[in-house]
N, CA, C and O atoms as a DFTB+ gen file, in Angstrom:
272 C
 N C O
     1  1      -7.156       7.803     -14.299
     2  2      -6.275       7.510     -13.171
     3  2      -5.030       8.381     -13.275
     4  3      -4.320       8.510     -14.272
     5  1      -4.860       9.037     -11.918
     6  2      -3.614       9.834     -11.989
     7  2      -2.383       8.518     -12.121
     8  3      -2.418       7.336     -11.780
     9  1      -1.553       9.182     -12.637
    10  2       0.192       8.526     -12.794
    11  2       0.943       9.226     -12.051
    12  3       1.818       8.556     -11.502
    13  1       0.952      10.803     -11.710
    14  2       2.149      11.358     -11.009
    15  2       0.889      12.070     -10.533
    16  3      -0.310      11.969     -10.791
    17  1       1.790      12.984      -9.573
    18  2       1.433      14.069      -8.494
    19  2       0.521      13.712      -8.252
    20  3      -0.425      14.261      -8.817
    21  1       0.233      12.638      -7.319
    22  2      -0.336      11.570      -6.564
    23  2      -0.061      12.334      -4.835
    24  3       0.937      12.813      -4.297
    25  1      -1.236      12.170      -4.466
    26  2      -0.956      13.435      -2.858
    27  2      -1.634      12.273      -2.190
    28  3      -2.666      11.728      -2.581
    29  1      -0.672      11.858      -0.764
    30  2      -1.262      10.489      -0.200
    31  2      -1.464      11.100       1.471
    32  3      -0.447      11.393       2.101
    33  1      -2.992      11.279       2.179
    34  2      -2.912      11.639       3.236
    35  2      -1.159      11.349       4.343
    36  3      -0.450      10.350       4.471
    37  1      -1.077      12.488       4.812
    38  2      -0.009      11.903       5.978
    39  2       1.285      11.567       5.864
    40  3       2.054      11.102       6.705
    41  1       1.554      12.039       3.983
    42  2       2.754      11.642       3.760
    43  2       2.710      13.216       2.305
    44  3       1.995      13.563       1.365
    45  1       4.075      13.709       3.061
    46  2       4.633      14.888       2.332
    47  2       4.904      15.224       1.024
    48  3       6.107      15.055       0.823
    49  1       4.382      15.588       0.132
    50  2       4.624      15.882      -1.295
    51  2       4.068      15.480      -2.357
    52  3       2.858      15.695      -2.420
    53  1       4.447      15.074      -3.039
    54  2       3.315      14.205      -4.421
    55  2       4.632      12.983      -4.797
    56  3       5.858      12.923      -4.703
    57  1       3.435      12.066      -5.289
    58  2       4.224      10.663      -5.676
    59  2       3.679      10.246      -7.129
    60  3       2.815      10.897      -7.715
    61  1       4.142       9.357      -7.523
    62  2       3.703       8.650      -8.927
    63  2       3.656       7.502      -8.896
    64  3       3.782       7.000      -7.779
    65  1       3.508       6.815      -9.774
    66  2       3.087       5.159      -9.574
    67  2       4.151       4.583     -10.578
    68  3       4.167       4.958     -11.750
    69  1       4.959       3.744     -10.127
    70  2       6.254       3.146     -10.643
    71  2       5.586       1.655     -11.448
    72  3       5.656       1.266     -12.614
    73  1       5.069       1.198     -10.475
    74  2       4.316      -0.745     -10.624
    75  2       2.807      -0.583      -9.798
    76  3       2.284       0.223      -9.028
    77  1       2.523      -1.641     -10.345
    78  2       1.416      -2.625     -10.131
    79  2       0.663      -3.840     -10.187
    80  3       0.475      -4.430     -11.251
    81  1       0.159      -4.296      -8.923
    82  2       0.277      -5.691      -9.118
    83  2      -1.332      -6.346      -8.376
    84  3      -1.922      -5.881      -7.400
    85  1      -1.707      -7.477      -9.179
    86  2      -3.101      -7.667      -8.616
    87  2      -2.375      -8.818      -7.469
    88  3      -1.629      -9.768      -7.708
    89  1      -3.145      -8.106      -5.609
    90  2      -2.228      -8.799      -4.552
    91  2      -3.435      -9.210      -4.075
    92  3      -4.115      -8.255      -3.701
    93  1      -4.242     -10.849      -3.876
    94  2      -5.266     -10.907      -3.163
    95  2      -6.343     -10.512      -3.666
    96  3      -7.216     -10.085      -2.910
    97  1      -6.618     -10.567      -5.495
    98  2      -8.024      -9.788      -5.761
    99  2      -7.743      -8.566      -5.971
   100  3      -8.557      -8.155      -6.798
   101  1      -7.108      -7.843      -5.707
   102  2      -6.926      -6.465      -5.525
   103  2      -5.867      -5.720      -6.013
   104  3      -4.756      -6.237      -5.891
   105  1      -5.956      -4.367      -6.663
   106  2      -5.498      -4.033      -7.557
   107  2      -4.282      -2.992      -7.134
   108  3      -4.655      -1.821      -7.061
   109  1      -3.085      -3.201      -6.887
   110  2      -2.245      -2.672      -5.727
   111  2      -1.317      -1.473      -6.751
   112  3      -1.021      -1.622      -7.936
   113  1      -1.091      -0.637      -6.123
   114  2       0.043       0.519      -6.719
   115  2       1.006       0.853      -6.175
   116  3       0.986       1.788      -5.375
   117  1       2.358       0.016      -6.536
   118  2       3.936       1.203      -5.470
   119  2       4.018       2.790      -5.982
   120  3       4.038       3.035      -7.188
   121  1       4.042       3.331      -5.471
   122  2       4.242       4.618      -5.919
   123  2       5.908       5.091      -5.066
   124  3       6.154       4.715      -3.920
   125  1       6.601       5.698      -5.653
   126  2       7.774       7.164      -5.272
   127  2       7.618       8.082      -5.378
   128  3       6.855       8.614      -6.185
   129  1       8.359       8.628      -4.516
   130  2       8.347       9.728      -4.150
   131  2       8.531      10.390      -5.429
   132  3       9.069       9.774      -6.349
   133  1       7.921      12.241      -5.653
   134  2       8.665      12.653      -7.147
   135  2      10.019      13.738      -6.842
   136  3      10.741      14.291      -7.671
   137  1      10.037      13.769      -6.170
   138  2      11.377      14.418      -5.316
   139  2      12.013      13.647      -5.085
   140  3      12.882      13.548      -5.950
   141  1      12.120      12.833      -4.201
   142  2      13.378      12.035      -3.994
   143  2      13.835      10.626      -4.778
   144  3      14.911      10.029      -4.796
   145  1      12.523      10.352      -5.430
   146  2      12.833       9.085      -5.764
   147  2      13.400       7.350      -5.204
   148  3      12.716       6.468      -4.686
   149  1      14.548       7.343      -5.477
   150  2      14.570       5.954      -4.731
   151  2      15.299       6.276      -3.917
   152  3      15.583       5.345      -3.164
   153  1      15.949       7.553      -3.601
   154  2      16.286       7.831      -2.071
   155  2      15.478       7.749      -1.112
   156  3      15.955       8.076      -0.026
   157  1      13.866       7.260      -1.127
   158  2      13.254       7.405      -0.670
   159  2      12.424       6.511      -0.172
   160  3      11.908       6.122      -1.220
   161  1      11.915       5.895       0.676
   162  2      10.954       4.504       1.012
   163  2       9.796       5.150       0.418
   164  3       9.447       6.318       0.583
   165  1       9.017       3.893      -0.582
   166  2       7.844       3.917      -1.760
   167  2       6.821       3.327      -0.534
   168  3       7.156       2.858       0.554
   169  1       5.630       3.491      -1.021
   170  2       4.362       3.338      -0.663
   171  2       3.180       2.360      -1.473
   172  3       2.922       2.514      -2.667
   173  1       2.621       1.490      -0.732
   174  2       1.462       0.922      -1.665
   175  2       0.346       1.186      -1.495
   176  3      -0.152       1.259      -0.371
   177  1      -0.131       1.336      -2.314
   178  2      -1.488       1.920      -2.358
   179  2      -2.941       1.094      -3.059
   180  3      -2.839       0.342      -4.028
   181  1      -4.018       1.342      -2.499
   182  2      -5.038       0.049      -3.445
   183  2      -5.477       1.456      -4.296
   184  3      -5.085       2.621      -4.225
   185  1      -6.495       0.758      -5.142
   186  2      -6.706       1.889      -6.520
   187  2      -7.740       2.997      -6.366
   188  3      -8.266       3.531      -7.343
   189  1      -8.122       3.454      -4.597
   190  2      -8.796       4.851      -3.826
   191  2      -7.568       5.531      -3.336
   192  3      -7.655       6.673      -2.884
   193  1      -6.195       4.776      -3.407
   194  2      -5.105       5.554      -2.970
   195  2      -5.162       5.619      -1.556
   196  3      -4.514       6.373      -0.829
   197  1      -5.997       4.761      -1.229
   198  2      -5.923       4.315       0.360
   199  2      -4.081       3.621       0.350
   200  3      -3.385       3.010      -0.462
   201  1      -3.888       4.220       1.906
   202  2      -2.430       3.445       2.083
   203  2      -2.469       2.139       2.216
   204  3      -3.446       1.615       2.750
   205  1      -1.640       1.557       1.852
   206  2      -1.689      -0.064       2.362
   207  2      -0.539      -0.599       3.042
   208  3      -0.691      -1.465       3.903
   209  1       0.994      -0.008       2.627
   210  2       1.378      -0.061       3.292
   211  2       2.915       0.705       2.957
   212  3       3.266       0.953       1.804
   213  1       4.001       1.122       4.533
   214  2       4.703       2.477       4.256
   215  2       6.390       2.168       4.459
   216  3       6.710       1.292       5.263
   217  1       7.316       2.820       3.801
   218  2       8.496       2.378       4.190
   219  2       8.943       1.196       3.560
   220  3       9.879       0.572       4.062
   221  1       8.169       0.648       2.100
   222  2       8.595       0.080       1.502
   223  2       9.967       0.179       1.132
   224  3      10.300       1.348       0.940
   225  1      10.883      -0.666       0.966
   226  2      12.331      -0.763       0.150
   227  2      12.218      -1.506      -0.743
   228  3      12.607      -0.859      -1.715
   229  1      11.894      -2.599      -1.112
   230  2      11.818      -3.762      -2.088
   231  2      10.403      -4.140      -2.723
   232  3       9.765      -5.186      -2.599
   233  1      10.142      -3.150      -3.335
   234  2       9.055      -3.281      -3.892
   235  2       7.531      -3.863      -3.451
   236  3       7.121      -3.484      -2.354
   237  1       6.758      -4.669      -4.159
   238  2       5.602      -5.836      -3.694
   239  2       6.519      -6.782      -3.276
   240  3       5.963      -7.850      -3.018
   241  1       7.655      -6.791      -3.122
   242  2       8.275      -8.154      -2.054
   243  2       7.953      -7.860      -0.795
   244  3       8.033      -8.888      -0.122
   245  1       7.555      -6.738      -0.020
   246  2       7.822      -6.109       1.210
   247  2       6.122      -6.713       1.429
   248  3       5.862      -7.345       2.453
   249  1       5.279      -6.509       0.611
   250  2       3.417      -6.463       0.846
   251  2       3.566      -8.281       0.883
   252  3       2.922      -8.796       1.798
   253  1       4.186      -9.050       0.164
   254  2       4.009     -10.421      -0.116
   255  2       5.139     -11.043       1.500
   256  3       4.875     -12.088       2.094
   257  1       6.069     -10.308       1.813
   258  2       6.734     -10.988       3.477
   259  2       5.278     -10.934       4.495
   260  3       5.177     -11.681       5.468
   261  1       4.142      -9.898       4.094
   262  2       3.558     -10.039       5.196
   263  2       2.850     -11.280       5.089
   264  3       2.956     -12.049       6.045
   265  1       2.211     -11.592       4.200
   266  2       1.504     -12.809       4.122
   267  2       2.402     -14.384       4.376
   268  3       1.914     -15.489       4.615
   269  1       3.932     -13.979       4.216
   270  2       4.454     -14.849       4.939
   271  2       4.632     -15.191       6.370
   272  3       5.252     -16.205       6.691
């Protein structure tokens, strides 16, 4: 499994994987940006690096409001 220079369709540059968390069965990855870092809204990803979801700020708190 890659850790950095992580290339996510549709989104500019390479990322790395900060956390991870099993959400629903499923094995979830925030990744940042490797350029900007936390200047930057993070991304989750399941473990094909399919998007899950974009414009994260607050970590798996942002994936867990939806289920609220």
């Amino acid at each position: 499994m890659l850790r950095n220079g992580i290339k996510i369709k549709q989104h500019v540059g390479t990322w790395y994987i900060i956390d991870e968390k099993n959400h629903k069965g499923k094995l979830m990855y925030l990744l940042e940006h490797e350029q900007y870092g936390d200047e930057a809204a993070c991304l989750i990803v399941d473990k094909e690096m399919n998007l899950i979801m974009e414009n994260v700020w607050n970590g798996f708190e942002d994936l867990d409001d939806l289920d609220n």
